[in-house]
C-alpha positions as CSV (number, residue, x, y, z in Angstrom):
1,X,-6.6,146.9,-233.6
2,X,-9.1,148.9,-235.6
3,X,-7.7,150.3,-239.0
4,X,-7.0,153.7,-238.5
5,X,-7.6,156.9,-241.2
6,X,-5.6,159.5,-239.0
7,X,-3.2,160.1,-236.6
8,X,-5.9,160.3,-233.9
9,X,-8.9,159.0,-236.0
10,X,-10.0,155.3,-235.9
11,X,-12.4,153.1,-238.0
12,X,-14.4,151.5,-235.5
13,X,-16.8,149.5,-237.2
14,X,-19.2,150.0,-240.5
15,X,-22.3,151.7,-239.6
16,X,-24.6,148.8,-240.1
17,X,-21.9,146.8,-237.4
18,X,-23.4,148.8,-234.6
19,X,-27.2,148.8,-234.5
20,X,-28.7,151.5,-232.1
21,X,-28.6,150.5,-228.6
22,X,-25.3,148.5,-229.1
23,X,-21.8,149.6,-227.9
24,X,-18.0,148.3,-229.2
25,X,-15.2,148.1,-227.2
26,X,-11.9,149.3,-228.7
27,X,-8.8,147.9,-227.6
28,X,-6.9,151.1,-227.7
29,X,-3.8,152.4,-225.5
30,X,-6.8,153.7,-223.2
31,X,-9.7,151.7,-224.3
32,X,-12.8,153.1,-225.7
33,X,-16.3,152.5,-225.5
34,X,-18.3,153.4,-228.7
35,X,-22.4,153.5,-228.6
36,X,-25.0,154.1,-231.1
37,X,-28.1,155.4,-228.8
38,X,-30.9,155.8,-231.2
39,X,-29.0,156.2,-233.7
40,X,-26.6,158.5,-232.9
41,X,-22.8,157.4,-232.1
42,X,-20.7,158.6,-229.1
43,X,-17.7,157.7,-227.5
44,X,-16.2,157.8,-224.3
45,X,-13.3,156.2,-222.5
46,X,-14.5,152.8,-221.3
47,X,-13.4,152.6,-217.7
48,X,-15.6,154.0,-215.4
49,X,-14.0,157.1,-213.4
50,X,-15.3,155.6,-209.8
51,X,-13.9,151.4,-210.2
52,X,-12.2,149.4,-212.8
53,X,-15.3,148.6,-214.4
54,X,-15.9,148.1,-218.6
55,X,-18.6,151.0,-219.5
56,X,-19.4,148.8,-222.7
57,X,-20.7,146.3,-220.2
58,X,-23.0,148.8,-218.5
59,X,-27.1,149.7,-219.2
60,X,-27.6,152.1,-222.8
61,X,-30.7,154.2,-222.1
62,X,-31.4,157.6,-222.5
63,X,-28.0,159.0,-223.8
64,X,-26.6,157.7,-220.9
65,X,-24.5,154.6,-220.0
66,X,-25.1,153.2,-216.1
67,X,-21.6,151.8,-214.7
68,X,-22.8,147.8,-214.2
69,X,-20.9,148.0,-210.9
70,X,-22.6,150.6,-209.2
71,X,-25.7,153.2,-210.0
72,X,-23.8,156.2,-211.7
73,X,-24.4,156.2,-215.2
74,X,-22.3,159.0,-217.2
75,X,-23.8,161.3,-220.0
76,X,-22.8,159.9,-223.7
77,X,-22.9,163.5,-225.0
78,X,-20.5,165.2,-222.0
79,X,-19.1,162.6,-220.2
80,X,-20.5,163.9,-216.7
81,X,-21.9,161.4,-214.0
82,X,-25.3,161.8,-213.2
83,X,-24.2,161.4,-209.2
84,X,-22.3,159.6,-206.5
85,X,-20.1,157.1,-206.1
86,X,-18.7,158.4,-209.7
87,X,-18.3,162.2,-209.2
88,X,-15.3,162.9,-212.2
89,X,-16.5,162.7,-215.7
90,X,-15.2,160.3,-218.5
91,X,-13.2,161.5,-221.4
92,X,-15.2,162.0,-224.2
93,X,-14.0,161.5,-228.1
94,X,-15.6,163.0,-231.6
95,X,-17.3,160.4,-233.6
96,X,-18.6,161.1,-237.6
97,X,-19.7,158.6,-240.1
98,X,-17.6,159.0,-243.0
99,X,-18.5,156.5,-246.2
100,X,-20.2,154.3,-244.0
101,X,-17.7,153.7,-241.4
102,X,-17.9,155.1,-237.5
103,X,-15.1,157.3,-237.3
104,X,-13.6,157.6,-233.7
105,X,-11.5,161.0,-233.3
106,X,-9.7,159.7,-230.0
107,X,-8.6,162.9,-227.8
108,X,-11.0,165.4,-229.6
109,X,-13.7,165.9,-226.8
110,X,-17.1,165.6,-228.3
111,X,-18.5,169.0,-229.2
């Protein structure tokens, strides 16, 4: 389990861990996909809201992630799928970089 700095807050990885176009999977109570798209780190709960299916295993592109099970991919910045089968969004979670480390603020919805 990843250390954590916070009751909510948890150290994913160091920022140099998770080059762009990468994702980690954190083994959490509700498990957590964490992506660096471009640069930019997001974080959403990894199962996808239509099947049982690992988000961190799905297509990066875009500031999207595409479910590898089916065609919906869901929005890394809101959570929303872009269309059928998946029609309910995907939790979203804060993320900063604090001295170097990806900070994942699980149940604060990304604003």
């Amino acid at each position: 389990m990843p250390a954590q700095t916070g009751p909510n807050d948890v150290v994913a990885c160091a920022v140099g861990d998770l080059p762009p176009g990468e994702v980690l999977r954190l083994d959490l109570d509700v498990p957590v996909s964490v992506f660096n798209d471009a640069g930019e780190f997001y974080a959403l709960d990894d199962t996808c809201s239509h099947a049982e299916a690992s988000l961190s295993e799905g297509f990066v592109e875009d500031c999207s992630v595409e479910c590898p099970l089916h065609a919906s991919a869901f929005d890394l910045r809101t959570g929303r799928p872009s269309g059928p089968p998946a029609v309910r969004p995907v939790r979203t979670h804060a993320v900063s970089v604090v001295d170097g480390q990806v900070v994942v603020h699980v149940g604060t919805p990304r604003s």
